[in-house]
VMD Tcl script that builds the backbone (N, CA, C; Angstrom):
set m [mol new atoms 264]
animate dup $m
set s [atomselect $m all]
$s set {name element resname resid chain x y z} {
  {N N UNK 1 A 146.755 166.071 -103.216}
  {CA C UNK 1 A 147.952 166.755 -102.787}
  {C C UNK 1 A 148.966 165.759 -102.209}
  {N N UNK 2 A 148.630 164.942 -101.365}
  {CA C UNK 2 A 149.738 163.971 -100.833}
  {C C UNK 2 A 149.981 163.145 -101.877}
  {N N UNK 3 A 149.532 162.314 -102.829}
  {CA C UNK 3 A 149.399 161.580 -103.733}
  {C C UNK 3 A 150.449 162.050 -104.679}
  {N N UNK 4 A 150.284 163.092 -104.910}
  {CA C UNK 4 A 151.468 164.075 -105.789}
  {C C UNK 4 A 152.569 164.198 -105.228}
  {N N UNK 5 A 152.515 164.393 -103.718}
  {CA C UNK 5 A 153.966 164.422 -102.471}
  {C C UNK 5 A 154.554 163.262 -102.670}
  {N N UNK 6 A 153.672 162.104 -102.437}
  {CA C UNK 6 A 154.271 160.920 -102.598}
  {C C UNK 6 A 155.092 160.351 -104.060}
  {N N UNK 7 A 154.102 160.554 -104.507}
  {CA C UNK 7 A 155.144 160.385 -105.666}
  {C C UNK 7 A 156.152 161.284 -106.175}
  {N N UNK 8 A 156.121 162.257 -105.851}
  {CA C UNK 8 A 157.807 163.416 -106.027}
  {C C UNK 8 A 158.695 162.613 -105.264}
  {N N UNK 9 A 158.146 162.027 -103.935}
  {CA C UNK 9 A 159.234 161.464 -102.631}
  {C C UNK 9 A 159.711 160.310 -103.239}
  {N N UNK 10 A 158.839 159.804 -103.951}
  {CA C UNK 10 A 158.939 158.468 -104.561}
  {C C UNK 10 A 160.183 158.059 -105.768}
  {N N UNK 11 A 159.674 159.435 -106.565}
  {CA C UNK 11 A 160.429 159.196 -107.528}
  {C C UNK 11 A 161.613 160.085 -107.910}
  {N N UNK 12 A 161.951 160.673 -107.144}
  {CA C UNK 12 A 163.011 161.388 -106.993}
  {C C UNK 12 A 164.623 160.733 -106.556}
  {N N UNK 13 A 165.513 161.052 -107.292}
  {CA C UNK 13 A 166.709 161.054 -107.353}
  {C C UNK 13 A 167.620 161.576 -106.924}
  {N N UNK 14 A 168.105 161.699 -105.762}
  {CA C UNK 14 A 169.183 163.018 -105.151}
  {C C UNK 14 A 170.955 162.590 -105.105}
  {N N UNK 15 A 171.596 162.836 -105.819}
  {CA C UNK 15 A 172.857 162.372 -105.740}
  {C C UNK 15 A 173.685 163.419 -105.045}
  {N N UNK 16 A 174.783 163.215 -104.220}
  {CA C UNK 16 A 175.161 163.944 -103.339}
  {C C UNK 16 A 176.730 163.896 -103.638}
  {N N UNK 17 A 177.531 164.915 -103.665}
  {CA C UNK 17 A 178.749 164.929 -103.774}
  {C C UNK 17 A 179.196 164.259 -102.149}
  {N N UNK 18 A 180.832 163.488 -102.300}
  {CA C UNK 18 A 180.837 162.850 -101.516}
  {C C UNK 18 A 181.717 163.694 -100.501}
  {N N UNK 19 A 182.284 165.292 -100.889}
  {CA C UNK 19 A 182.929 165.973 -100.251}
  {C C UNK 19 A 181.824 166.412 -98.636}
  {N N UNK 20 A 180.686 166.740 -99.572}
  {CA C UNK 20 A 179.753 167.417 -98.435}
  {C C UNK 20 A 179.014 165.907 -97.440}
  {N N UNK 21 A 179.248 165.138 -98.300}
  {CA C UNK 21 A 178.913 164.116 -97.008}
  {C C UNK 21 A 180.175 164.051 -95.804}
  {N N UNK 22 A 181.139 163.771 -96.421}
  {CA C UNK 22 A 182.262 163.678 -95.421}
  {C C UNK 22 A 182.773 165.022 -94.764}
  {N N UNK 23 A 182.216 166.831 -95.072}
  {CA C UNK 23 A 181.968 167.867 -94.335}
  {C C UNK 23 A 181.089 167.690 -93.103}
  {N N UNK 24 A 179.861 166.869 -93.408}
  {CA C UNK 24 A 179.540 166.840 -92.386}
  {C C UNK 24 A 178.880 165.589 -91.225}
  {N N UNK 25 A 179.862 165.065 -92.110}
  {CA C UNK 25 A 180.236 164.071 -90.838}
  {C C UNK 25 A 181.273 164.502 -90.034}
  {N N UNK 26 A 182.020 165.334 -90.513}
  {CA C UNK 26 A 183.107 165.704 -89.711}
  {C C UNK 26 A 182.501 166.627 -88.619}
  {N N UNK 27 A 181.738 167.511 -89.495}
  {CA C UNK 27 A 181.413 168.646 -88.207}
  {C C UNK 27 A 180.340 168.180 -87.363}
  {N N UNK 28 A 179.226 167.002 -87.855}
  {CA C UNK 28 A 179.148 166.688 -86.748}
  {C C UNK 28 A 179.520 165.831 -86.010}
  {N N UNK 29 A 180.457 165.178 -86.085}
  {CA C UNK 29 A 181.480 164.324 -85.258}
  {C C UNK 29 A 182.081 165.550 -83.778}
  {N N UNK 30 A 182.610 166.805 -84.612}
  {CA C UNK 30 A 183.293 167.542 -83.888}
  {C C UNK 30 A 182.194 168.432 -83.016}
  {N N UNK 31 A 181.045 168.203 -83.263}
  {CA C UNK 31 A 180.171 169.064 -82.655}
  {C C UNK 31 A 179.794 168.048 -81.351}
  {N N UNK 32 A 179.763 166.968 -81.649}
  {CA C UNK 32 A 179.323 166.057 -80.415}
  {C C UNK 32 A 180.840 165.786 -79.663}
  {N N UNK 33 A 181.864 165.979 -80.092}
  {CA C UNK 33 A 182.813 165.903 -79.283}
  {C C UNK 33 A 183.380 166.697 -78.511}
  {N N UNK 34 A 182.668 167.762 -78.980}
  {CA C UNK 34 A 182.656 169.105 -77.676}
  {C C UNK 34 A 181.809 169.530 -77.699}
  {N N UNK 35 A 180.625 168.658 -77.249}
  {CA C UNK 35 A 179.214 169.154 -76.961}
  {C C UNK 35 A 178.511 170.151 -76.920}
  {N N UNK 36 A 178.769 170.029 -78.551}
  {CA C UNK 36 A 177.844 171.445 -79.040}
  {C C UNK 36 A 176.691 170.944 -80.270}
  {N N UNK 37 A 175.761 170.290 -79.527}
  {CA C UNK 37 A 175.145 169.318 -79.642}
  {C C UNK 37 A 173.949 170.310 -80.481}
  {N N UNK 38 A 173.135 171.328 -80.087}
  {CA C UNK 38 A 172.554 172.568 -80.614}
  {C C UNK 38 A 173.015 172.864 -81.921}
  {N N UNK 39 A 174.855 173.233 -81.469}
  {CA C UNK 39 A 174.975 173.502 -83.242}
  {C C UNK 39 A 175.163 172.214 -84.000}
  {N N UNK 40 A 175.525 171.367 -83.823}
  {CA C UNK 40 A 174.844 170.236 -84.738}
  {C C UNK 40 A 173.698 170.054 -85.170}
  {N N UNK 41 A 172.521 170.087 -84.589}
  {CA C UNK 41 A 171.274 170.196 -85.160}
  {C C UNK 41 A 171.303 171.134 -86.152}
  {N N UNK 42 A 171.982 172.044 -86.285}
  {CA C UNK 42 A 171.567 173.207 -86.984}
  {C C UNK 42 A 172.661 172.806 -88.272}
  {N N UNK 43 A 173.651 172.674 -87.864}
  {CA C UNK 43 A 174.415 172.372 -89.173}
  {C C UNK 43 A 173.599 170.941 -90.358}
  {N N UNK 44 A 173.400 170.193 -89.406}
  {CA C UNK 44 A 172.542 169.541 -89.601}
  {C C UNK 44 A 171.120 169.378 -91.082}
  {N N UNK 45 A 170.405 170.456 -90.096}
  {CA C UNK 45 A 169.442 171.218 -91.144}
  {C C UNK 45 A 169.800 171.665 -92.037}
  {N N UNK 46 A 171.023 172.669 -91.721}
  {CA C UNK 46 A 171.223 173.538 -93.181}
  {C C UNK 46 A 171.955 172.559 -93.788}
  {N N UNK 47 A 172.613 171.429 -94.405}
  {CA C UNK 47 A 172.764 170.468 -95.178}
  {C C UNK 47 A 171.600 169.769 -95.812}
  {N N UNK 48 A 170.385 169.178 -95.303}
  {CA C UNK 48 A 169.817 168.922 -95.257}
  {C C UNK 48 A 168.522 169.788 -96.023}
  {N N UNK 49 A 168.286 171.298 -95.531}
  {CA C UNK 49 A 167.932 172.057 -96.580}
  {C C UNK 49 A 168.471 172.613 -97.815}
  {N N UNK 50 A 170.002 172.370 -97.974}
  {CA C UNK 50 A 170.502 172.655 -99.054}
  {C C UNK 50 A 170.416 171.339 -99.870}
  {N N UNK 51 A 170.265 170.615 -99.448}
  {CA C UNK 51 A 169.976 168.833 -100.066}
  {C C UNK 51 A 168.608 168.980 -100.708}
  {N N UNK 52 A 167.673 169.418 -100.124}
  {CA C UNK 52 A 166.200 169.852 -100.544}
  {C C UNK 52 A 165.818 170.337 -102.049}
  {N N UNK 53 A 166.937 171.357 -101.856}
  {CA C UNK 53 A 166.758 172.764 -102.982}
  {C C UNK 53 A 166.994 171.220 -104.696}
  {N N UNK 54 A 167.790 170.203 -104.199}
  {CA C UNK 54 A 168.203 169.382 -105.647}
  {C C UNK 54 A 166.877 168.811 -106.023}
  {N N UNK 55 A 165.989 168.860 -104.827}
  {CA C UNK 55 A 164.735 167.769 -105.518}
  {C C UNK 55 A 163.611 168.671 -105.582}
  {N N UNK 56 A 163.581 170.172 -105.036}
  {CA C UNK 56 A 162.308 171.154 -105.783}
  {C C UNK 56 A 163.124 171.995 -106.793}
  {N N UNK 57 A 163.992 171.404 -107.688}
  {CA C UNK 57 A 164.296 172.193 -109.130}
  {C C UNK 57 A 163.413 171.658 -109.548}
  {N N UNK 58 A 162.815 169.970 -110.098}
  {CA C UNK 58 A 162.192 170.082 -110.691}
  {C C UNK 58 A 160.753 170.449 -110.822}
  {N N UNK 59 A 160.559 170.770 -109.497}
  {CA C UNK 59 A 158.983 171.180 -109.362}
  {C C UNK 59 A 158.971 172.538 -110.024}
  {N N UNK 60 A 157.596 173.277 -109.306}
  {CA C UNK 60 A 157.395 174.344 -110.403}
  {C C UNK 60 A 157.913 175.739 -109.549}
  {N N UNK 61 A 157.554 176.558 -109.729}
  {CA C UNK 61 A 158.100 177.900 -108.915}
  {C C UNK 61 A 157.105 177.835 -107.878}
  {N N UNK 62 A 155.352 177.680 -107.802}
  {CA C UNK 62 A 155.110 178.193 -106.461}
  {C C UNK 62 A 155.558 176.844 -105.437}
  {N N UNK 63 A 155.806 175.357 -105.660}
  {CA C UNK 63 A 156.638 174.398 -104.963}
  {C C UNK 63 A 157.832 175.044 -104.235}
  {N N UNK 64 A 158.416 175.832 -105.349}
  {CA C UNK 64 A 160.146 176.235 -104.818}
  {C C UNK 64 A 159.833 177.155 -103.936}
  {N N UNK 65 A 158.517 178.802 -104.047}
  {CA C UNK 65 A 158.797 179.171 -103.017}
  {C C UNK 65 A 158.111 178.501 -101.702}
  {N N UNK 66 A 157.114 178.004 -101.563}
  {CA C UNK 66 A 157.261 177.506 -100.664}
  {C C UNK 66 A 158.153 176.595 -99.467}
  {N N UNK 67 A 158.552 176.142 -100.297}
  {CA C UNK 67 A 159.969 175.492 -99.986}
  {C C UNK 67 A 161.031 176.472 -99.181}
  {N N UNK 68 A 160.803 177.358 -100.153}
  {CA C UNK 68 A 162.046 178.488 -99.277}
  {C C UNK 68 A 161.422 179.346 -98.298}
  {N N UNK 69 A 160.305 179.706 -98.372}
  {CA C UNK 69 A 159.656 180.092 -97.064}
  {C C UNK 69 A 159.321 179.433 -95.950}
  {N N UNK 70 A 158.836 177.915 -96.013}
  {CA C UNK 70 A 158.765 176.972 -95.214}
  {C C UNK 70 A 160.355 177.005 -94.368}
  {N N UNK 71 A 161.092 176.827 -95.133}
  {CA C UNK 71 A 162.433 176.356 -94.613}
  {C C UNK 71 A 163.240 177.694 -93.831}
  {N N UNK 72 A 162.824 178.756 -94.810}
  {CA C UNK 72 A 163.051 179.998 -93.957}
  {C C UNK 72 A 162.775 180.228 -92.455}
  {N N UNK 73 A 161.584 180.048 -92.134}
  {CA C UNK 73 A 160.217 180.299 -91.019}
  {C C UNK 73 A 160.805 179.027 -90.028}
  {N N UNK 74 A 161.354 177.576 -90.662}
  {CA C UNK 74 A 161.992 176.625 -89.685}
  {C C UNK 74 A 163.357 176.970 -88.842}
  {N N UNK 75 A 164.173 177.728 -90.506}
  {CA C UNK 75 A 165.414 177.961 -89.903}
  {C C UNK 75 A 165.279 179.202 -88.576}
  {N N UNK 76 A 164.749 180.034 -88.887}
  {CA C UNK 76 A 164.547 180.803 -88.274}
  {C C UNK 76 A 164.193 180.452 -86.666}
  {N N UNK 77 A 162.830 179.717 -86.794}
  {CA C UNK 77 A 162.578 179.313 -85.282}
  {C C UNK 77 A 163.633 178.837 -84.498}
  {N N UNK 78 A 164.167 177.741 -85.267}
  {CA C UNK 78 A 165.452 176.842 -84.610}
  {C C UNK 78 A 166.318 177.520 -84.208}
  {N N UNK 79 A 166.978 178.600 -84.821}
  {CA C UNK 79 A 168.010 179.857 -83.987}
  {C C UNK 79 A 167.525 180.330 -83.216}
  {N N UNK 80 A 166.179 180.590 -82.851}
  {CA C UNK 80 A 165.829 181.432 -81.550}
  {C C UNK 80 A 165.687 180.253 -80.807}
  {N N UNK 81 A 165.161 179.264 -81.287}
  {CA C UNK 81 A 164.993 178.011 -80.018}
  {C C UNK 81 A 166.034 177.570 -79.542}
  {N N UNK 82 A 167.557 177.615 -80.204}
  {CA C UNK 82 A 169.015 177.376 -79.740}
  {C C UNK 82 A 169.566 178.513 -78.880}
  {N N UNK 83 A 169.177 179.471 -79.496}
  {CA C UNK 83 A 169.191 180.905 -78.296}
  {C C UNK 83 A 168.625 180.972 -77.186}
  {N N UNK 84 A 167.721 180.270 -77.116}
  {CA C UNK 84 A 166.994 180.174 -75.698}
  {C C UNK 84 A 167.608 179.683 -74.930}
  {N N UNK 85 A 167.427 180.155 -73.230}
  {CA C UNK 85 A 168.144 179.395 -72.411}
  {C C UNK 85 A 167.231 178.163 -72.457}
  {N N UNK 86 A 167.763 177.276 -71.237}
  {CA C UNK 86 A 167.414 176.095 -70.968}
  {C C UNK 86 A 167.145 176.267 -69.614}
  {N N UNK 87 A 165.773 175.658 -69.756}
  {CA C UNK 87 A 165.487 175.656 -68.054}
  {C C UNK 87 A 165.515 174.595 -67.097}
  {N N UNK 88 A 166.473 173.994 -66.142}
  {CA C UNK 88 A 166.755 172.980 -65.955}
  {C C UNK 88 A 166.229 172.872 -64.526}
}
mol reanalyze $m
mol bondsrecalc $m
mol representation Tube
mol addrep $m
């Protein structure tokens, strides 16, 4: 199983339009400049999981859903964990 991970990680190709790189550099530029440091993480991710979805096309369908349930079950936590207060 890792052996197979590794080499998908390995040999995979992800080319990125250069609009959505410079989207979010911007937002998170603007997120740390009014310290909204939380929603950066999150914008963050969801780039980052939409970056994902280019390198499990070529896997097979039960890869993809996992993928989207994994990432579901993350996104998910992370909004309630940003919702949470902070206990200082």
């Amino acid at each position: 199983m890792f052996e197979e991970l590794n080499q998908v990680i390995t040999s995979s190709r992800l080319t990125l339009p250069a609009f959505e790189l410079v989207l979010l550099m911007v937002l998170l530029a603007l997120s740390l400049l009014f310290r909204y440091s939380r929603t950066g993480i999150l914008i963050a991710y969801l780039f980052a999981y939409r970056w994902g979805w280019a390198i499990t096309k070529g896997l097979g369908k039960e890869a993809q859903l996992g993928y989207l349930i994994f990432g579901m079950v993350v996104g998910v936590l992370a909004v309630i964990g940003l919702f949470a207060e902070t206990r200082e």
